[in-house]
C-alpha positions as CSV (number, residue, x, y, z in Angstrom):
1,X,91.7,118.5,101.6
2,X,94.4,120.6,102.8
3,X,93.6,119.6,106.3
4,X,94.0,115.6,104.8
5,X,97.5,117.0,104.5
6,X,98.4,118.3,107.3
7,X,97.2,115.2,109.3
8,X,99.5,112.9,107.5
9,X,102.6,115.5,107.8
10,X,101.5,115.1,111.7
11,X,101.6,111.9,111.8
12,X,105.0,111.1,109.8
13,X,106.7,113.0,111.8
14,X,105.1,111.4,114.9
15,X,106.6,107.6,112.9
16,X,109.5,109.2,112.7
17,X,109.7,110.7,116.4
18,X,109.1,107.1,117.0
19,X,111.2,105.1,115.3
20,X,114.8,106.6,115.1
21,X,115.2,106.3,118.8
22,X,114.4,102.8,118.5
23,X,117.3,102.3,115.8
24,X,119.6,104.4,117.4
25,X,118.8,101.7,120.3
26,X,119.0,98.9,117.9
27,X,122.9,99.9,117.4
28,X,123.7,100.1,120.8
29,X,123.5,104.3,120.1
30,X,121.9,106.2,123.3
31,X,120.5,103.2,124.7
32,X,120.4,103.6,128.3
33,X,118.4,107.1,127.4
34,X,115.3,105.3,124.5
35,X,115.1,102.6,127.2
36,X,113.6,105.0,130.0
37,X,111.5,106.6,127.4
38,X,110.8,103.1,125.2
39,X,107.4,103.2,125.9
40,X,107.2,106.8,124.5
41,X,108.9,105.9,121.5
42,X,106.6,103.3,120.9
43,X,103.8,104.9,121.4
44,X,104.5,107.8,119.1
45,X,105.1,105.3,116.1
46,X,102.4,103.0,116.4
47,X,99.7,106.3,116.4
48,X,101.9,107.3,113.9
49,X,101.6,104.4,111.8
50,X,97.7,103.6,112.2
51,X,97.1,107.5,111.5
52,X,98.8,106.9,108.1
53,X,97.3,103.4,107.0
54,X,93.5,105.3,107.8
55,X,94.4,108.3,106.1
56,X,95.6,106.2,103.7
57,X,92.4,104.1,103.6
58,X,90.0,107.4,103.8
59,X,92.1,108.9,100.6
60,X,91.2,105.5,98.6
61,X,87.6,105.2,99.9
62,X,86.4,109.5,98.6
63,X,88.5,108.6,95.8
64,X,86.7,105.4,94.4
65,X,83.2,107.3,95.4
66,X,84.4,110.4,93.5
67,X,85.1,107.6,90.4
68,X,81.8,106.5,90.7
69,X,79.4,109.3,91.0
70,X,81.9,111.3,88.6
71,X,83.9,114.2,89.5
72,X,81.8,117.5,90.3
73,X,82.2,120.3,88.0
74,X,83.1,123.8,89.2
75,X,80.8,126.3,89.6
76,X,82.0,130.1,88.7
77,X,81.1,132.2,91.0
């Protein structure tokens, strides 16, 4: 799971990478700079953002089949 993790870190940071150059844009802030790179930008958040929602999705989905078969015991070893 600690993998599950570190994709999501991965991809909030690629949202974010996309989507405060887009604001800054939004307020007339660097503008001239996200426009030659908009497509960047846009890029980064939308693989950002579908990378979340099926994480997101996955997480649910082993969850509800762990709820349903019952959660495994540990074994000592």
């Amino acid at each position: 799971m600690k993998h599950l993790k570190t994709l999501d870190n991965i991809f909030f940071v690629m949202s974010l990478f996309g989507i405060i150059p887009l604001i800054l844009a939004a307020f007339d802030i660097y503008r001239q700079q996200v426009q030659d790179y908009k497509i960047v930008f846009l890029f980064s958040l939308y693989i950002g953002v579908i990378g979340s929602f099926i994480l997101k999705k996955y997480k649910t989905k082993k969850y509800e089949q762990l709820m349903r078969k019952g959660v495994p015991e540990s074994t000592n070893d």
